[in-house]
N, C-alpha and C positions, 0 to 999 in steps of 0.2 A: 464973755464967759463970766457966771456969777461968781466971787469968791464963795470958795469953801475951805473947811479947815482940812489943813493937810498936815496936823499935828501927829508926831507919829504915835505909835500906839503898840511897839515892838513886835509886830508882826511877825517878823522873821528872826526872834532872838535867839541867839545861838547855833544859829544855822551858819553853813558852809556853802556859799554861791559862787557860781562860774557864769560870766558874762562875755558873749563873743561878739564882736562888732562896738568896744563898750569906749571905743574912741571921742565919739559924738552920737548926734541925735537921739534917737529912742535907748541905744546901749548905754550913754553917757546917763539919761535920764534915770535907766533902772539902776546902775550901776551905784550912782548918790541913793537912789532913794531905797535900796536896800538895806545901804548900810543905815542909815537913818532909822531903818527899822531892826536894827540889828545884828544883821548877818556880817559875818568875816567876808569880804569878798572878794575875787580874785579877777581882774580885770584883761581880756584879749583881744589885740587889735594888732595893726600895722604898724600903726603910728603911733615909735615908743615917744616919742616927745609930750603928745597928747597923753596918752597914758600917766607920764610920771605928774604930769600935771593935775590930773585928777586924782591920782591914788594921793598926791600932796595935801589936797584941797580936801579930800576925806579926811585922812588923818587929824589932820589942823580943828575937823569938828568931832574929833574925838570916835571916829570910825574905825574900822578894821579894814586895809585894803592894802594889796598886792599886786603886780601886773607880771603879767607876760606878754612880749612880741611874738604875732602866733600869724600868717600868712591864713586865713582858709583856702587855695588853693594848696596849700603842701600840708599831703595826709600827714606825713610823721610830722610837721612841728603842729598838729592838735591832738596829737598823741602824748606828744613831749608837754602839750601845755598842762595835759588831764597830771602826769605824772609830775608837772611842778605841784599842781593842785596837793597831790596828796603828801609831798614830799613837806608843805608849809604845814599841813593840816591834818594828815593823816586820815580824809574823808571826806567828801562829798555828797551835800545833802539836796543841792540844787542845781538848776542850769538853766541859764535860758539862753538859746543858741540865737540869735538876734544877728549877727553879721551876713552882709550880704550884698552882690553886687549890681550895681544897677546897667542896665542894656540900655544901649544908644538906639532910642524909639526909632520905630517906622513900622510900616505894615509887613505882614508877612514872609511875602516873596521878596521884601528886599532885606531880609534879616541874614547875615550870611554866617557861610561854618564856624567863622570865628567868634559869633557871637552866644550861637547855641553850645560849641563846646566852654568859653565861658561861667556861663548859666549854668550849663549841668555840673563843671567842676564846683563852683562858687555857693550855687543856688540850690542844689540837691547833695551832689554825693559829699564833700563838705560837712553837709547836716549830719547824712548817715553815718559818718565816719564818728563827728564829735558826740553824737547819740549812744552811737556802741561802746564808746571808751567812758563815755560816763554812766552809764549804765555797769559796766565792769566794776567802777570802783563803787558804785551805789552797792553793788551787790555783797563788797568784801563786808558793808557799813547792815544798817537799817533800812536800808532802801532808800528812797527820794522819791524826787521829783523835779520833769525834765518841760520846758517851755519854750515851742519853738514860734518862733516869729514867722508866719505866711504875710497873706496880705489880701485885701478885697480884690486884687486882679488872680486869684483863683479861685475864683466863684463863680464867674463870669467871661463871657469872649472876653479879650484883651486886646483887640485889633491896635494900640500904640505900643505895646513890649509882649508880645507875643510871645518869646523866648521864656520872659520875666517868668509871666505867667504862668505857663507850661509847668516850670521845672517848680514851683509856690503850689501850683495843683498835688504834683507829685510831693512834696514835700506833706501837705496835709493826708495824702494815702499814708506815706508811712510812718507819721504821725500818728494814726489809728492804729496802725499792725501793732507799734512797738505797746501803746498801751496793753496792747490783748497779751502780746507776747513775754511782758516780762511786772506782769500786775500779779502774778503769783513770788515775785521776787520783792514786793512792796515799792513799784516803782509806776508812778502815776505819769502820765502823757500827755498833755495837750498841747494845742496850737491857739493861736492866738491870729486874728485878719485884719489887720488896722486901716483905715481906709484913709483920705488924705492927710497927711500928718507934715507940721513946720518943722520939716528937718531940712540938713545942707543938700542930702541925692533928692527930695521933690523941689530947690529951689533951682537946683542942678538939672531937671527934664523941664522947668518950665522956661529955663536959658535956650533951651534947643526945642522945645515947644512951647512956644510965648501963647497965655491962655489959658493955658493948664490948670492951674492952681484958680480960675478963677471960675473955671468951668466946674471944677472937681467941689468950690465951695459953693456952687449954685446948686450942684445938685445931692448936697448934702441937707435933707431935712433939720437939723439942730442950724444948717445956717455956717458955719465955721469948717476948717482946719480942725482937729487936736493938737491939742501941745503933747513933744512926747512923753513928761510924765503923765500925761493921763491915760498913755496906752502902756506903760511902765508899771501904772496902780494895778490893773489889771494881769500883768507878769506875776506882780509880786503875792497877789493873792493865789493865781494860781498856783503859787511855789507854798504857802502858804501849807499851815495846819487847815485853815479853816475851808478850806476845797477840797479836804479831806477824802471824799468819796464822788470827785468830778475826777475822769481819765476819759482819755478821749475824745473830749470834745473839741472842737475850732470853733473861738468864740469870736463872733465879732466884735471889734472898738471904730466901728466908724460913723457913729451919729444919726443912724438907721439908713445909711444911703446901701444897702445892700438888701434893703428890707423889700 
């Protein structure tokens, strides 16, 4: 990858962001480089130790950041997390819902019930849940704008996580509805498909499917993986003024391998 300048340029200044999944990989990435770009930001995951690690490492460059330990399986603690959000801040201008859990591959028929309820808790309803609760408090404020993390396995069959998949399809449905549904509220929508990215959950499916990662880079046209801030630059814009009049779209970050 050529160097380029990732000098920031206050993108998000004076914004109020909510980040879920903002542990590691892609969340960790958006989560620095928002505040880099100026936003207060409020960080959710499991793992409070990661967490306070990073809200640390923010602060120390002079950032604005907070954490809450937030399950996305348990509706009420992404309820509780929206309501920390407001209780530090008084409003929410941003989200990008990014946490999510990955399925132990295989083909179809041998995917079992405990994988798809999983998925649907984790992978979809999750989303819906932290969508609608930030959207409530977008609405008390100026409105916003909400970022949901899919992936290029709902684009496409998915014959290795089929579950995955499935419930990343659906997730880009109601990623559309909500834009239609609450864009009179001055609340923008989109989704975001990132396609193979060096995070720890693709280092973690290429342990249990050796290849992967090297398959996924063959048949990426640019050649590479992404880092996840560079699927993170793309979050950040769309939270962004300057996408001002982009809702609704699922935009691809994966190196044209969806093309």
């Amino acid at each position: 990858m050529a160097d380029i300048d990732t000098s920031p340029i206050g993108l998000l200044a004076g914004k109020v962001l909510f980040v879920t999944g903002a542990s590691r990989g892609i969340g960790e990435a958006a989560a620095r480089l928002f505040a880099r770009e100026g936003a207060a930001v409020v960080l959710a995951a499991r793992t409070t130790a990661a967490l306070d690690r990073i809200v640390t490492e923010i602060r120390a460059d002079a950032g604005i950041a907070d954490a809450v330990t937030m399950d996305l399986a348990d509706r009420a603690a992404i309820r509780a997390a929206i309501d920390r959000v407001e209780k530090l801040h008084g409003r929410l201008d941003g989200a990008f819902n990014n946490g999510a859990v990955a399925q132990r591959p295989g083909p179809l028929d041998a995917t079992t019930d405990e994988d798809i309820d999983e998925q649907f808790a984790v992978n979809f309803r999750a989303q819906w849940t932290a969508m609608t609760a930030e959207a409530t408090l977008m609405r008390r404020g100026a409105g916003g704008a909400i970022v949901n993390n899919s992936s290029i396995g709902s684009r496409r069959a998915n014959r290795f996580l089929p579950a995955y998949g499935a419930m990343k399809r659906a997730l880009n449905s109601i990623t559309e509805t909500a834009a239609v549904t609450w864009a009179a509220a001055g609340i923008r929508v989109n989704g975001i498909t990132p396609g193979g990215t060096a995070t720890q959950m693709m280092a973690e499916w290429d342990a249990a499917t050796p290849g992967i990662i090297a398959a996924i880079t063959a048949s990426a046209p640019l050649g590479r993986m992404a880092q996840p801030r560079e699927v993170a630059e793309v979050a950040a814009w769309l939270l962004s003024d300057r996408a001002s009049m982009v809702s609704g779209a699922i935009v691809p970050v994966d190196g044209g391998a969806g093309a």
